[in-house]
C-alpha positions as a Markdown table, in Angstrom:
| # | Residue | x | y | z |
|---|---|---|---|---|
| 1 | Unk | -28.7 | 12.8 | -6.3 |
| 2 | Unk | -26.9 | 12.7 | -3.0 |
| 3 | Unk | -22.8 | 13.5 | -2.6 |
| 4 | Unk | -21.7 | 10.3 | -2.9 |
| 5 | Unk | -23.8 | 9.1 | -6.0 |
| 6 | Unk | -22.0 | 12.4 | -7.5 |
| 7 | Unk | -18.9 | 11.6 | -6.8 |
| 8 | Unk | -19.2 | 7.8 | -8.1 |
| 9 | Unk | -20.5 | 9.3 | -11.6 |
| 10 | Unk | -17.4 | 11.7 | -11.5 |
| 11 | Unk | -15.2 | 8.7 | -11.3 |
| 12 | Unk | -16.7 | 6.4 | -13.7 |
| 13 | Unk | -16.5 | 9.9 | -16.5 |
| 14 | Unk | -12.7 | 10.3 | -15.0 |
| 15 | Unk | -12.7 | 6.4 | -15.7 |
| 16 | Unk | -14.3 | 7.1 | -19.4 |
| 17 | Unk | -11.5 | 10.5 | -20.2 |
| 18 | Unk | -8.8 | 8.1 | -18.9 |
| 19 | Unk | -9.6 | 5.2 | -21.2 |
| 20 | Unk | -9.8 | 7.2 | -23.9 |
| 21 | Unk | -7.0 | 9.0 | -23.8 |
| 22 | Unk | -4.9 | 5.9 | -23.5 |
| 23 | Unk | -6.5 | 4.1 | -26.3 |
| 24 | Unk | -5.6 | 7.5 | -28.2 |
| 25 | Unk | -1.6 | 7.5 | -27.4 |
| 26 | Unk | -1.2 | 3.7 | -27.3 |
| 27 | Unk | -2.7 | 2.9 | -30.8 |
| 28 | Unk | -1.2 | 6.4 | -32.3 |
| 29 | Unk | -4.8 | 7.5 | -33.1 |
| 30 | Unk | -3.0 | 11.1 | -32.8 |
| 31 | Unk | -1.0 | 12.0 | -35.9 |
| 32 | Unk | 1.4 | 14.6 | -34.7 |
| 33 | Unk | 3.7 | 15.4 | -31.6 |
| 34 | Unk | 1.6 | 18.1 | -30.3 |
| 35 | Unk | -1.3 | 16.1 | -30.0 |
| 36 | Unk | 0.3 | 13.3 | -28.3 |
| 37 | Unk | 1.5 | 16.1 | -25.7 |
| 38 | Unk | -2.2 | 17.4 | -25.4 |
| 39 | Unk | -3.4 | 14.1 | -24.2 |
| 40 | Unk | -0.4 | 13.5 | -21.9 |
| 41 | Unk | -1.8 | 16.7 | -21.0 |
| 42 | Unk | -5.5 | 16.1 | -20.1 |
| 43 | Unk | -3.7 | 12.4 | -18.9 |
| 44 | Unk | -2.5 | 14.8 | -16.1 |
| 45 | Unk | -5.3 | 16.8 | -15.9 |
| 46 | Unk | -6.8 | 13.3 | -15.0 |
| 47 | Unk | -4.5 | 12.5 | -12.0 |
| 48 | Unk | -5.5 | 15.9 | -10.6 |
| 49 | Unk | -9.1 | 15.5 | -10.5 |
| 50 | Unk | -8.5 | 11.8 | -9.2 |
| 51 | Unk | -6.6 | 13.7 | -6.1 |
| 52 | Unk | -9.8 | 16.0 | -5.5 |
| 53 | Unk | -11.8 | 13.0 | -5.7 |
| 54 | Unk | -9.8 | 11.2 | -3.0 |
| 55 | Unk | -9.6 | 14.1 | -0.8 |
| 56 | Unk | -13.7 | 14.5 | -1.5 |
| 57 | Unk | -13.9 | 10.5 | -0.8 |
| 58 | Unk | -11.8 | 10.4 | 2.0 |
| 59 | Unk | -12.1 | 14.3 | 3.9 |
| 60 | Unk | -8.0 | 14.3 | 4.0 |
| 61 | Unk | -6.8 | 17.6 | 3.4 |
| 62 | Unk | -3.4 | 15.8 | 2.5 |
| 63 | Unk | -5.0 | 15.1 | -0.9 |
| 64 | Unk | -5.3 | 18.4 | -1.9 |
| 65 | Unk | -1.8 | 19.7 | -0.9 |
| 66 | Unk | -1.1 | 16.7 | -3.7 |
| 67 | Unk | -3.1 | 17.8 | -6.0 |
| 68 | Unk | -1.5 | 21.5 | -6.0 |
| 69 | Unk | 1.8 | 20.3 | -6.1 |
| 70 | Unk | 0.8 | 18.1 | -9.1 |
| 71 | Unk | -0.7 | 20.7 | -10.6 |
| 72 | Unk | 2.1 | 23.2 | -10.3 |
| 73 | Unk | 4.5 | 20.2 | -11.5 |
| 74 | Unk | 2.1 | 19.0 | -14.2 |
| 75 | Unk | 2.0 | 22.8 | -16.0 |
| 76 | Unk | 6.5 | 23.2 | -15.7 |
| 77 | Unk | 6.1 | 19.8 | -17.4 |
| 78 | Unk | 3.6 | 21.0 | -19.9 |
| 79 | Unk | 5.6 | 24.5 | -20.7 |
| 80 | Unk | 8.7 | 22.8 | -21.0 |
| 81 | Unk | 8.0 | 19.5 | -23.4 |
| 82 | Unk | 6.1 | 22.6 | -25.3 |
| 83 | Unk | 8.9 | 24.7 | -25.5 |
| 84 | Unk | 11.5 | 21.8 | -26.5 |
| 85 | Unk | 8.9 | 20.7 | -29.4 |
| 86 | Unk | 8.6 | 24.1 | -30.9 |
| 87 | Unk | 12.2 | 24.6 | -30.7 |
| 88 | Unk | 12.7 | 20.9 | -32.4 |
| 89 | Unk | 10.6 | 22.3 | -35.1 |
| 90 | Unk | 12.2 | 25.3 | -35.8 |
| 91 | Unk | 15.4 | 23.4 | -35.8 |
| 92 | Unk | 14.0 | 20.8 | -38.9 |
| 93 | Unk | 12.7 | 23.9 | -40.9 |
């Protein structure tokens, strides 16, 4: 398989995770809060690897000085939602 045959079957399994993540949050498939903060999770894990995509599709550098500031953005977002559910838990107990 050449490069760009590769990169067309990364996108259509990107395509697949996305989809199914989204049917997952927006029919509540996922029973508790942490779950639905997983998926948001991998949802951003998903932009990421659409940004390495792009800058593999394209050869702009530009994309992947996005996709580490995402990254870095993603994971505060991730430790802080985190921390505020596991302190909203404590709080109910």
């Amino acid at each position: 398989m050449g490069a760009p045959m590769k990169l067309v079957v990364a996108l259509c399994v990107l395509g697949l995770f996305i989809a199914c993540a989204l049917i997952a949050l927006i029919y509540r498939r996922l029973p508790g809060r942490a779950d639905r903060l997983v998926a948001v999770d991998a949802l951003s894990s998903c932009a990421l690897a659409a940004c390495l995509i792009a800058a593999a599709l394209s050869g702009e550098t530009a994309f992947l000085d996005v996709a580490i500031g995402f990254a870095l953005v993603a994971f505060l977002g991730t430790v802080s939602w985190a921390s505020a559910l596991a302190k909203r838990e404590e709080d109910e107990k």
